[in-house]
C-alpha positions as CSV (number, residue, x, y, z in Angstrom):
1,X,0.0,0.0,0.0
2,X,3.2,2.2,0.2
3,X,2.5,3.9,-3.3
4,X,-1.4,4.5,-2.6
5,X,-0.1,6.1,1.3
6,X,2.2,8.2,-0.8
7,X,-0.5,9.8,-2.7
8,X,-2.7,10.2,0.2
9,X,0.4,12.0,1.9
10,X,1.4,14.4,-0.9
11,X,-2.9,15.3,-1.5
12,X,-2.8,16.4,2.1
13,X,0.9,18.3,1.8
14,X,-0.3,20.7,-1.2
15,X,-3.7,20.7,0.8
16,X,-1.8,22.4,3.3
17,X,0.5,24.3,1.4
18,X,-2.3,25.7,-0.5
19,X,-4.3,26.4,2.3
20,X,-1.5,28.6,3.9
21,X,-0.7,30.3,0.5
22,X,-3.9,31.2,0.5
23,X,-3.6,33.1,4.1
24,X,-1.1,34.9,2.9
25,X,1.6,32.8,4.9
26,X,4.6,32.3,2.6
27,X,5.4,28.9,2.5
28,X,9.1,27.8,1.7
29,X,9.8,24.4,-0.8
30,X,8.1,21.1,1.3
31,X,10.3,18.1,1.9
32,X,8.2,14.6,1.0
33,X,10.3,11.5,1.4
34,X,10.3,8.7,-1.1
35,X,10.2,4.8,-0.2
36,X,11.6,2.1,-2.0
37,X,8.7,1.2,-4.0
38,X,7.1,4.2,-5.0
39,X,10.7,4.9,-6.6
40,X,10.0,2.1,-8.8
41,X,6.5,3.0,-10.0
42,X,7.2,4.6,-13.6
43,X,3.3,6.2,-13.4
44,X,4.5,8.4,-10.0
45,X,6.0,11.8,-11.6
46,X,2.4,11.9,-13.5
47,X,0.7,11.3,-10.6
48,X,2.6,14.2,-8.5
49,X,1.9,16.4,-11.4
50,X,-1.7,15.5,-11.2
51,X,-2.1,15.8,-7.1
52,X,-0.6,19.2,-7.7
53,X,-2.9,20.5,-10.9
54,X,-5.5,19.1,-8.5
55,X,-4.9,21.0,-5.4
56,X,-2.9,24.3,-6.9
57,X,0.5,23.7,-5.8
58,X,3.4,24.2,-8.3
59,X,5.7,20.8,-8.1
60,X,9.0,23.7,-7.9
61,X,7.2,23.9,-4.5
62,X,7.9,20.1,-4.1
63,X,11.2,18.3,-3.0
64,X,11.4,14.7,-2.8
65,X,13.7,13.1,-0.5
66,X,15.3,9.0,-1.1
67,X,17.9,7.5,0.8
68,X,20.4,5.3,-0.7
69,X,18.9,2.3,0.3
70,X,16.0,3.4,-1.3
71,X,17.5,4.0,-4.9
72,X,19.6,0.4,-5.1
73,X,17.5,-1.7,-7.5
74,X,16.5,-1.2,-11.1
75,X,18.3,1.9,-12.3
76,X,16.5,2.6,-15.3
77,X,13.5,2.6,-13.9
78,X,14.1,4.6,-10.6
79,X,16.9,7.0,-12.5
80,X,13.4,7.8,-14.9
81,X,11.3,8.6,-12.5
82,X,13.6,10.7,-10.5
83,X,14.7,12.4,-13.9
84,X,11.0,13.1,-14.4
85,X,10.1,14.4,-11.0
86,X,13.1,16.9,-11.1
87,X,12.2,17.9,-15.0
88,X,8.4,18.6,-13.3
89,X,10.0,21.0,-11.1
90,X,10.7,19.6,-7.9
91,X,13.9,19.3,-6.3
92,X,15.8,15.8,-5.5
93,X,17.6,15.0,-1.8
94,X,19.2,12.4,-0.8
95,X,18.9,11.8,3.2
96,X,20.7,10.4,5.6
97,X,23.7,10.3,3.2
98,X,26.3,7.7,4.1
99,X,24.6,5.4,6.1
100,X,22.9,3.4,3.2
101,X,24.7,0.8,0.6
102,X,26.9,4.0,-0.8
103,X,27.6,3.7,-4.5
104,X,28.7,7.3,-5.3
105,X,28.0,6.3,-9.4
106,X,24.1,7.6,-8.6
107,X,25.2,11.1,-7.3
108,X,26.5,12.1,-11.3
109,X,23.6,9.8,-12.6
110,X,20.8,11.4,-11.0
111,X,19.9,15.0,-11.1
112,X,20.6,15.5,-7.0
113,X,20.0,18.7,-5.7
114,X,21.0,18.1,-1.9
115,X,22.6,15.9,0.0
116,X,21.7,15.6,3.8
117,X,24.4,14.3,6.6
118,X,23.0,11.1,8.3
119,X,23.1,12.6,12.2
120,X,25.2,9.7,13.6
121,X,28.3,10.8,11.5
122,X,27.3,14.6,13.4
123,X,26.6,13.3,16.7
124,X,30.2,12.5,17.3
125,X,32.2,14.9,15.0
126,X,33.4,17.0,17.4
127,X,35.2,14.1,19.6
128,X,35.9,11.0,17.2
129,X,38.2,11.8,14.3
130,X,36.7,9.2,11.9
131,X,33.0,10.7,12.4
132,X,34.8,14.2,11.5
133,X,36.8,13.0,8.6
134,X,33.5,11.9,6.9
135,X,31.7,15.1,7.5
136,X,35.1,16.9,6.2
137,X,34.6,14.5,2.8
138,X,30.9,15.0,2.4
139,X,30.9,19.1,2.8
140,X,34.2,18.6,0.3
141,X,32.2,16.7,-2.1
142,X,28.8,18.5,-2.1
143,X,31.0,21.8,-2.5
144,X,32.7,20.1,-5.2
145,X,29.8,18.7,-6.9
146,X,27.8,21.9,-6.3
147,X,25.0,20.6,-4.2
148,X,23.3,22.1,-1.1
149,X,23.8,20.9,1.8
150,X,22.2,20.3,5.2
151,X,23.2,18.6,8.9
152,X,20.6,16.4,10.1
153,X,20.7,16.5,13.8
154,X,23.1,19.5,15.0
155,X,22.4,19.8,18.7
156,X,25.5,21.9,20.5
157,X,28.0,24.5,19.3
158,X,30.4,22.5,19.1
159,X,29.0,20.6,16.5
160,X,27.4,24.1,14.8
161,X,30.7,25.7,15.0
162,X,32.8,22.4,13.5
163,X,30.3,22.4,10.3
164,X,30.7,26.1,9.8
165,X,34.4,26.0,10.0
166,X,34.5,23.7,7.4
């Protein structure tokens, strides 16, 4: 039932969106995360374009979030579907970046907007030298590769100064 929960979810986030748009309240692009299987459905960027016809939201409004995990099966069919969602409009995340089966081959394969550090490597960057090295080679990498960038998880100043340092 995950891809018919998916649709239920995304009716009621441009509900929402559209409902506080139309108060006036300014409402910033909406993060929706992606499972597994609803990567794999080849009929979901029409369906996103159609719940947002439907309720009045632009799909630029729209960014879909995947973890690793969640992209590791058939390429051609996922890379699609992604490719289609971000030529809609909407941005592309991946979350809780390096704790899933990490092939880096799908960052220049799929149109990736953002990448978004898992919080155990940021939990512990501040006082174990490995967690830090991999938060040094992520914000090196998205820099590189020109993507945004965000911290899941950033709880003391320690760990807010460390990632602005670097």
């Amino acid at each position: 039932l995950m891809y018919e929960l998916g649709a239920c979810v995304l009716k009621n986030v441009c509900a929402h969106w559209r409902d506080a748009r139309d108060r006036n309240i300014p409402m910033p692009t909406v993060s929706v995360n992606l499972s597994a299987e609803q990567v794999l459905v080849p009929e979901l960027p029409e369906l996103v374009k159609e719940i947002c016809r439907n309720q009045g939201m632009p799909v630029s409004a729209l960014q879909f979030e995947v973890t690793e995990d969640s992209i590791q099966g058939d390429f051609s069919v996922i890379g699609r579907v992604l490719e289609q969602l971000v030529e809609a409009g909407a941005e592309l995340a991946i979350d809780d970046f390096g704790t899933g089966y990490s092939s880096l081959s799908y960052l220049k394969r799929l149109p990736v907007d953002l990448l978004k550090i898992d919080q155990s490597f940021i939990d512990d960057c501040t006082h174990d030298s490995n967690d830090a090295e991999i938060v040094r080679a992520i914000i090196a990498m998205a820099h590189s590769l020109k993507l945004d960038l965000i911290a899941e998880g950033v709880e003391t100043t320690e760990q807010l100064a460390f990632l602005q340092q670097h």
